[in-house]
Each structure stands twice: as structure tokens, then as C-alpha cells.
C-alpha positions in Angstrom: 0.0 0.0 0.0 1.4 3.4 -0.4 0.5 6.2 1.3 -2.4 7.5 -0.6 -4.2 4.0 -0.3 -3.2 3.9 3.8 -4.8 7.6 3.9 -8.0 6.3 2.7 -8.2 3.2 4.5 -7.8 5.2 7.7 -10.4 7.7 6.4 -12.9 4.4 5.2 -12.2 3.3 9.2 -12.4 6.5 11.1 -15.6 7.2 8.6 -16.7 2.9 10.0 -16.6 3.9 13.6 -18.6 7.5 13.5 -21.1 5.8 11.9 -20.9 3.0 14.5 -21.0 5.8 17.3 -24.1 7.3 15.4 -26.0 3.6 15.4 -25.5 3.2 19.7 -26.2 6.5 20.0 -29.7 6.3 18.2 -30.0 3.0 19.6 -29.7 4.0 23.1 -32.3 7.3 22.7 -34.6 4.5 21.0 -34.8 1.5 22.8 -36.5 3.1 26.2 -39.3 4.5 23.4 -39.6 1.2 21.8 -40.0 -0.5 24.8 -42.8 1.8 25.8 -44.3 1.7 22.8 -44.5 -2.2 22.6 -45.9 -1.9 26.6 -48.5 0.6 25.3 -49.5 -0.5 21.7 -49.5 3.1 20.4 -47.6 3.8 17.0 -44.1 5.3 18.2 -43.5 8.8 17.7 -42.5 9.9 14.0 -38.8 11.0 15.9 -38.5 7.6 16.9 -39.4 5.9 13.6 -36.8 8.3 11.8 -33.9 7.3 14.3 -34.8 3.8 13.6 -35.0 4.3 9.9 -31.3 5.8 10.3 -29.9 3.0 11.6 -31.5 0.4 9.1 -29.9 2.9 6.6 -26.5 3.0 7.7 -26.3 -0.6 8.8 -28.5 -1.8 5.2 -25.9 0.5 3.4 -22.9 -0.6 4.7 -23.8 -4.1 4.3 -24.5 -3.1 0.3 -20.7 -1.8 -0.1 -19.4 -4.7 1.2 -21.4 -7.1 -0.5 -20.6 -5.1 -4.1 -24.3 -4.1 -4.4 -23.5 -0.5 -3.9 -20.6 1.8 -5.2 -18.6 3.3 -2.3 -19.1 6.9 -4.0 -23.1 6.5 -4.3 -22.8 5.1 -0.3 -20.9 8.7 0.3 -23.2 10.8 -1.7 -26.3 9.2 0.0 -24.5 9.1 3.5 -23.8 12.8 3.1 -27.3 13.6 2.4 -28.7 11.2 5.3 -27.0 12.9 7.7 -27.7 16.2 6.4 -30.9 15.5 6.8 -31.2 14.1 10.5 -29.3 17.7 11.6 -31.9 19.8 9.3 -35.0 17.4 10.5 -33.8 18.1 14.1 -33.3 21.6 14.0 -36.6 21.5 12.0 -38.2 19.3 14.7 -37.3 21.8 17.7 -38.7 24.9 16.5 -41.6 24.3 14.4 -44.0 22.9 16.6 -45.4 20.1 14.5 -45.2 16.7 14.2 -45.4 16.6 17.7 -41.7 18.8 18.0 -41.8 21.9 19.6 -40.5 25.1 19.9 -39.2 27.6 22.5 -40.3 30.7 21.0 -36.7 32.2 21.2 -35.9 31.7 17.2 -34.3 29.1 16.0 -30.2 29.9 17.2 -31.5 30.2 20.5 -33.3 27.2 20.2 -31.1 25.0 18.7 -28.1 26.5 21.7 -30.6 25.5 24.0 -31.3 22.0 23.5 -27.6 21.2 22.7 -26.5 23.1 26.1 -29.5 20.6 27.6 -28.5 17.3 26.4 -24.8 16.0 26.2 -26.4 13.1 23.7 -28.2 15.5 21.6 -25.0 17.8 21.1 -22.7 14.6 20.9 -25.6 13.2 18.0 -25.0 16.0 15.5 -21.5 16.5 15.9 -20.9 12.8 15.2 -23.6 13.4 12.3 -21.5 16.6 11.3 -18.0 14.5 11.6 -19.9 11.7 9.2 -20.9 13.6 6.4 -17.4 15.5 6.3 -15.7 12.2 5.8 -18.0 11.2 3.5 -17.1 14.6 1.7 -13.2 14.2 2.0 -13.9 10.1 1.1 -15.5 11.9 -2.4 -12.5 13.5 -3.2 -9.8 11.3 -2.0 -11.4 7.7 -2.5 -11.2 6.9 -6.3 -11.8 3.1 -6.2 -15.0 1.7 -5.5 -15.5 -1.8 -4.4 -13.4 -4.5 -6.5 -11.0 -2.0 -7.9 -13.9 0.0 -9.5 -13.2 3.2 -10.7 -16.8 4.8 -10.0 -16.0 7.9 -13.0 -19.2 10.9 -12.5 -22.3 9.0 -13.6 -21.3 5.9 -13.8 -19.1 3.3 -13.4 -15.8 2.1 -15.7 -14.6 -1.3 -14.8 -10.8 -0.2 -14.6 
């Protein structure tokens, strides 16, 4: 390996564990809902089906790459805007007041400073969802090879 090829491994791994951290993060907001849910019979709240729709994506997507069903630059372009959209559907979440979110009435910076001042795990969840989709970003430019030793080129894909 030279060191271009050792850069992006350790990208590919460090990019592995965030997404790991992001799964038992979600997992441990989810499970105490999930449990309550199944005690009560009520449909879980639509916060708690997205979080669980998260991890089946990341885990389901993961699985794809290795498998060769799915080209590691399509897996960065869709893990980019995944966790784009957990931070905007958050921020959306706490200061709309619908969908059964909320808001503080002190404008959406104020807001959003609040509930990560409130919440070590919230604050922990989007920088983690922050450091993911910046990997995935750096992955784009750095990681030319898909899986197999395909060259994924724009569109789509060359066998090399």
C-alpha cells in the first residue's frame, strides 16, 4: 500500500466507527421509546421511527458496499445527504412545533443552543452526524476506487 491507499483506509475506518458511534447513540435514545411503545400499543412517535429508519440505513448500506451491491461513492453521496438531513430534521423538529416537535419561541439559534446546552447526547448526535458527512465529503475527493477496484467515474461506473 502506499500512502495515498493507507490515507484512505484510515479515512474508510475512522468514517466505520462514526457511523458505528451514530447507530449506539440512536439505539440507546430509541430503545427506552420502543420499549414503551410495545408496553402501550400506540404507534411510536415519528422521531422515533426516523432514528430507527437511520440505523436500518446505515447498517442496510454498509452491508451493500461490502457485498458489491453498492458503489462506495453512491454510499458517500447518500450518507452525506442522510445525515444532512437528521441535523436539518432536528433543527426543524425543535422549532416548528409540528409533528409533535416543539419550539421555545426564542428563534431558532437560540433554540437549537438551548437544546444542545440541555442534552450532552443531543450535542454529541450532530457533531458525530456533522463528523460523518465531512468524511463522507473528503472520502468523495480522495477515494477513487469503488468496491473490487472500481473506478466509479461521474455517472457511472468504468470497470478499470
Amino acid at each position: 500500500m502506499d500512502v495515498h491507499e493507507d490515507l484512505v483506509a484510515g479515512v474508510r475506518l475512522m468514517l466505520l466507527q462514526v457511523l458505528a458511534a451514530d447507530v449506539v447513540i440512536h439505539l440507546t435514545v430509541i430503545l427506552p421509546r420502543l420499549r414503551a411503545v410495545r408496553a402501550s400499543g400506540e404507534f411510536p412517535r415519528i422521531v422515533t421511527t426516523a432514528m430507527a429508519l437511520s440505523i436500518v440505513a446505515i447498517v442496510a448500506g454498509a452491508v451493500a458496499v461490502r457485498a458489491g451491491a453498492l458503489s462506495r461513492r453512491t454510499a458517500y453521496r447518500l450518507l452525506v445527504a442522510l445525515m444532512l438531513a437528521e441535523v436539518l430534521a432536528w433543527v426543524v423538529f425543535h422549532n416548528t412545533g409540528t409533528a409533535g416537535g416543539h419550539t421555545h419561541d426564542t428563534g431558532l439559534l437560540t433554540s437549537v443552543r438551548q437544546h444542545l446546552a440541555a442534552g450532552v447526547v443531543e450535542g454529541v448526535a450532530k457533531t458525530v452526524e456533522l463528523l460523518a458527512a465531512a468524511l463522507a465529503v473528503v472520502l468523495l475527493r480522495i477515494d477513487a476506487a469503488g468496491p473490487r477496484g472500481r473506478a466509479d467515474a461521474g455517472r457511472g461506473e468504468a470497470e478499470t
